[in-house]
C-alpha positions as CSV (number, residue, x, y, z in Angstrom):
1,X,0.0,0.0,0.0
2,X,1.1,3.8,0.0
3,X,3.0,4.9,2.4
4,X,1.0,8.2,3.3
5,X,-2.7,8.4,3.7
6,X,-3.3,11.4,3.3
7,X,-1.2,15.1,1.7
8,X,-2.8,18.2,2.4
9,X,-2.0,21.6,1.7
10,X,-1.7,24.4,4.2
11,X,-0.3,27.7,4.9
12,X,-0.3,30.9,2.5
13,X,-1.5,28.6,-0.6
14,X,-4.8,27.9,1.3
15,X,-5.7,31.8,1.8
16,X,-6.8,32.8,-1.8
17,X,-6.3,37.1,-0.9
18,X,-2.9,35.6,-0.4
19,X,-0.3,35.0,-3.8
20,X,3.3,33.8,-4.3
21,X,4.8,31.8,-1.6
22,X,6.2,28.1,-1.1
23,X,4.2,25.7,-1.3
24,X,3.3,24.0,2.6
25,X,2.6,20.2,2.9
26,X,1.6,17.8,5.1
27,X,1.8,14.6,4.8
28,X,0.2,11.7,7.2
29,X,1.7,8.7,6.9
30,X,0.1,5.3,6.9
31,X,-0.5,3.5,10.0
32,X,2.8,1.6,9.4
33,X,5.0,3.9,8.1
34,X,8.0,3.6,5.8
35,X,11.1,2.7,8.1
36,X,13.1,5.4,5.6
37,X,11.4,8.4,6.0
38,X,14.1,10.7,4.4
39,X,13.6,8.5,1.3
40,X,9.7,9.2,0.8
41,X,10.2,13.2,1.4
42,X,12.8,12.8,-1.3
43,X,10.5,10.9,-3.6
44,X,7.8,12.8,-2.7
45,X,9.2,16.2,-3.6
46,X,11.3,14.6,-6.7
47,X,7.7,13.7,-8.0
48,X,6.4,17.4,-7.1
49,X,9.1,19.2,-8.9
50,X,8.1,16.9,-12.1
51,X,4.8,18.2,-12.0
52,X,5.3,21.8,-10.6
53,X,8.9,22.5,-11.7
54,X,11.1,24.0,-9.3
55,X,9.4,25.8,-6.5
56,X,9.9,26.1,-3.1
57,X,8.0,23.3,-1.0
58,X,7.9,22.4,2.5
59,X,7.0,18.6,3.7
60,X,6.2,18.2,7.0
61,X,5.7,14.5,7.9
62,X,3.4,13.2,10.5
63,X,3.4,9.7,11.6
64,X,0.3,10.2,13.5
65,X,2.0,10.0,17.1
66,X,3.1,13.5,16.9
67,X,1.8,16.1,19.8
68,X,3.0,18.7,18.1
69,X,1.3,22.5,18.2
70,X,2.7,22.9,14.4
71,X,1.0,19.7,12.8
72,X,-2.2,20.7,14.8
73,X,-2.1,24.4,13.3
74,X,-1.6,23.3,10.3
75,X,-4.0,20.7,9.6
76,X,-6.6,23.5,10.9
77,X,-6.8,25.2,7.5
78,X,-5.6,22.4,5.1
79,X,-7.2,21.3,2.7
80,X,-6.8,17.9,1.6
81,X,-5.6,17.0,-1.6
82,X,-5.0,13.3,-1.9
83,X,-6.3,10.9,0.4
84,X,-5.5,6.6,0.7
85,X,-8.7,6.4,2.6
């Protein structure tokens, strides 16, 4: 199966008054996730600068144990993009 379940978008790209700016994504991982984390984030954005070209892009990974204020923020005001489920 994938190794994320879901990639959502969040930050300045999610306001539309706001333009320009990198590009912030989140990604949830699967409930097992990839023992090579580094690996997917370098797939991951390899396959976004295909698409995109070269922009800036954040990836912010979250294995679904994380407590952190960030992740929480940020999922506030994604919006998904790609879901597994």
């Amino acid at each position: 199966g994938a190794a994320w379940q879901q990639i959502l978008l969040f930050g300045s790209r999610v306001n539309p008054e706001q333009t320009g700016g990198d590009i912030d994504l989140l990604i949830e991982l699967a409930a097992t996730p990839p023992a090579d984390t580094y690996r997917l984030t370098q797939q991951l954005r390899f396959a976004l600068e295909d698409e995109l070209g070269e922009r800036k892009i954040d990836l912010v990974l979250d294995d679904g144990h994380t407590t952190s204020p960030f992740c929480k923020l940020a999922r506030e005001h994604a919006v998904v993009l790609h879901s597994n489920t």
